[in-house]
N, C-alpha and C positions, 0 to 999 in steps of 0.2 A: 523536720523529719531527719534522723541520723540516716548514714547509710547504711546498705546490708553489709554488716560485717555479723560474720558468727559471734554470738557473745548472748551467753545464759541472764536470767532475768535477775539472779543474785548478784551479777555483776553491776549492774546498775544499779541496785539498792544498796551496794556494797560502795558503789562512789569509784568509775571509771572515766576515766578521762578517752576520748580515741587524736590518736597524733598519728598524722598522715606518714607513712611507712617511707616515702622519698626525704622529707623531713628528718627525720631518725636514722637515715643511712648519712645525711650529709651531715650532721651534729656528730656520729661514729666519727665520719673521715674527716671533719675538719680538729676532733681532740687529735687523732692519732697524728694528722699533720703539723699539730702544735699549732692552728691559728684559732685555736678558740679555748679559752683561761674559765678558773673555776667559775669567777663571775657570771660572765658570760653565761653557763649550764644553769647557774642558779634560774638565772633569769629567766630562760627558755622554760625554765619547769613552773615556774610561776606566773608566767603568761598564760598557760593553758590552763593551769588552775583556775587562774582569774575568766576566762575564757567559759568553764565550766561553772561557776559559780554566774557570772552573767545570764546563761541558758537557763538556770534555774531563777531567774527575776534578784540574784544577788553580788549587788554592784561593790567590789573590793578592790582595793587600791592596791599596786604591786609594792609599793612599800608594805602595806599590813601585810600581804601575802609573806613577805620576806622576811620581818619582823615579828610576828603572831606570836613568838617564842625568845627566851631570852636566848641569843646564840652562844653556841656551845664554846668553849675557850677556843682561841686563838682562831676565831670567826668573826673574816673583816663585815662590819656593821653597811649595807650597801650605801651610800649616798645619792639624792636624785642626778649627779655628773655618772657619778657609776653604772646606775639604770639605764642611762641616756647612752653612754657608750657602747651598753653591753646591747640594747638592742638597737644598733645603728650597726654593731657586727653581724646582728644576728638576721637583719637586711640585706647585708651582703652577703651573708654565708646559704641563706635557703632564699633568696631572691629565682635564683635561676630555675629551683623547683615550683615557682607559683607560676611558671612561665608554661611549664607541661605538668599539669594537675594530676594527680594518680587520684583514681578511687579508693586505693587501698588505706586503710588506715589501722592501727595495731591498739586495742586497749591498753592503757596503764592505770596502774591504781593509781588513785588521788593523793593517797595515805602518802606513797613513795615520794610524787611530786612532790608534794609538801616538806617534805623530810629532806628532799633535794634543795627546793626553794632556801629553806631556811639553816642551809649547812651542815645537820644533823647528820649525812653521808658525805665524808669525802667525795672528793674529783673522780679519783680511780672505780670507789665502791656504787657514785652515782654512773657512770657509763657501762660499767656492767650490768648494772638492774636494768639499763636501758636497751642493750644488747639481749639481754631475758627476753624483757619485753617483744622487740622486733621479731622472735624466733621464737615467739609460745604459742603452741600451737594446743588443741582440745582433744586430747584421746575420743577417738571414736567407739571404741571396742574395749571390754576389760581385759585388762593383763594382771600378769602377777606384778608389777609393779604400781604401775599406774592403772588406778580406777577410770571408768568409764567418765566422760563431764571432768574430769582433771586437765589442770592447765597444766602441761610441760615445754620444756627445751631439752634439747641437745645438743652440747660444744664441749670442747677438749682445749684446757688450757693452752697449746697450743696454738689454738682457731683463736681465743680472744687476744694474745699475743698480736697475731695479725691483723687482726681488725682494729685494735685499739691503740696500738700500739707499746701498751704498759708491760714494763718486763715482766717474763712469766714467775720470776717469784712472788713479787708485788703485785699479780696476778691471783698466784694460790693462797698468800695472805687478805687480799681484800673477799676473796670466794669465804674463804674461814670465816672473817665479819660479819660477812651476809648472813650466812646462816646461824651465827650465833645469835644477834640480833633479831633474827624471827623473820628475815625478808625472803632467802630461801633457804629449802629445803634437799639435801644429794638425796637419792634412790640408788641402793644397790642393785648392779647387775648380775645375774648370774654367768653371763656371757663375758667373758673378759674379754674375748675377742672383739664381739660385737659395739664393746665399748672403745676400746683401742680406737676403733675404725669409725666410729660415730661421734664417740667424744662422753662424757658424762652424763647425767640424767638430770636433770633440776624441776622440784614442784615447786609450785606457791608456798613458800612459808606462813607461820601463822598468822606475823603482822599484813600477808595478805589474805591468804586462805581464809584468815580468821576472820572477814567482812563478813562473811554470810556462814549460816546454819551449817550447810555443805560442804564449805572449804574448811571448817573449822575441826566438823567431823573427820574426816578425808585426813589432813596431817595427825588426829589423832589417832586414828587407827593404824596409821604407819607407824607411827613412833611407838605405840605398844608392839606391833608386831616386829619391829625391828628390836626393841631392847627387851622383849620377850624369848627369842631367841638367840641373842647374843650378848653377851657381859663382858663391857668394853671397862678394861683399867684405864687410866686415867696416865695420860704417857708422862715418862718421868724427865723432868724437864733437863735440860741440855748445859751442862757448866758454860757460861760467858766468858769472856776477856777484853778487856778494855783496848781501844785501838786507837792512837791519837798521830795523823797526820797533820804535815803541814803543806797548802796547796797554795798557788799563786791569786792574789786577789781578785786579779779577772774571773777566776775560773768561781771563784767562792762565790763572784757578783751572778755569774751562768745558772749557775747552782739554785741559788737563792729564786733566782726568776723561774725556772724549774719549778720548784717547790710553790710560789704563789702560781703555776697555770693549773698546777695539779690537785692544788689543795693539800700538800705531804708536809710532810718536816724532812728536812736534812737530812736525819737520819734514816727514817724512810725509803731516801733516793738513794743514797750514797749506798747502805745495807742492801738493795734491792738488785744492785749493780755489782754488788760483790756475789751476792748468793746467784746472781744469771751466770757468771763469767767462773763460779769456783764450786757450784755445785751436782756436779755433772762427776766429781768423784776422780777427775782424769787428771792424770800428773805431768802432761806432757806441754 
């Protein structure tokens, strides 16, 4: 028997996984800590798949979990040493939480896992889906933004900053990701204030919303009513300049291991470190 968590009956036709919510805070705090590597996440997310797929009489091996898909360029192929490592971290990292058991547990789509599992989202874009996750909560009541039975959050680039640790421009670019790829969806507020002070607004995107009849409706009727009354151009992109440093090899070696806990490129890091420290406008 699952426990009582809130959660619509589309969501379980739609393929929800539930991960215990003290789980999910320490997989947050140990990326932002830096002791836990993309691997690592992969893993975590294809355990519970695997996890969910056994509850339903369907026994998979976390290699196929990981593997199911030809991985996307410059997506390391896990090895059974790799597997073995990443969950002997992951023993240690949420050990302390099987020690005091919470009831609480947070649905996630399966779709995402999977997508995680098998690299298809960077490091940075899978900890934020994750953080969604943790902090989606079910419109009780309709609004003008959110319908009634809508899955939402709300956080302010700022807040994931702190939780994750990922700088906030590599922050506002992985959120852009999200949503383009259909994972989520921003809701405008009419409140600017109220947003300031709460943070943004985020639905289910279509690759989740879109599980079921109702979530699929639901981003539909947003998205016409949003580009029904608003005719956004298409912003004119920004002239480049080529910038070519030379850094100390230690620092290249830092670097590089950076980039494999995170799953980024170089540029990525380096670019994301320049736009925190120079985009603020201030010349002083």
């Amino acid at each position: 028997m699952r426990p009582n968590v809130k959660m619509r009956a589309h969501e379980f036709k739609g393929g929800y996984a539930l991960l215990y919510a003290d789980d999910l805070e320490a997989i947050l705090h140990a990326y932002r800590d830096t002791q836990l590597d993309w691997n690592t996440l992969r893993v975590y997310a294809a355990s519970h798949e695997q996890i969910e797929g056994a509850a339903k009489g369907i026994e998979v091996s976390l290699p196929k979990i990981l593997h199911t898909k030809a991985p996307p360029e410059g997506v390391k192929r896990l090895e059974d040493h790799d597997i073995t490592t990443a969950q002997a971290t992951l023993d240690r990292l949420l050990g302390a939480t099987h020690t005091r058991p919470s009831k609480r547990r947070k649905p996630a789509a399966r779709r995402a896992l999977r997508a995680i599992a098998q690299g298809r989202l960077s490091a940075p874009e899978s900890i934020i889906l994750l953080v969604y996750f943790s902090r989606r909560l079910i419109k009780e009541r309709h609004g003008h933004q959110v319908r009634e039975g809508q899955r939402y959050a709300r956080f302010s680039y700022t807040q994931l900053e702190e939780i994750t640790g990922i700088a906030r421009a590599h922050v506002a670019r992985c959120i852009c990701s999200l949503c383009a790829n259909g994972w989520l969806t921003t809701v405008t507020l009419e409140d600017k204030e109220n947003e300031s002070k709460y943070g943004a607004c985020f639905i289910d995107g279509p690759e989740l919303a879109g599980q079921s009849e109702i979530g699929a409706t639901q981003v539909t009727l947003q998205h016409h009513r949003h580009h029904h009354h608003h005719h956004v151009l298409p912003a004119k992109r920004e002239p480049t300049k080529r910038l070519t440093i030379e850094i100390p090899e230690s620092l290249h070696r830092l670097v590089k291991v950076q980039c494999a806990k995170h799953g980024t490129s170089m540029y990525e890091e380096i670019r994301a470190v320049l736009e925190s420290a120079y985009s603020s406008g201030d010349d002083n």
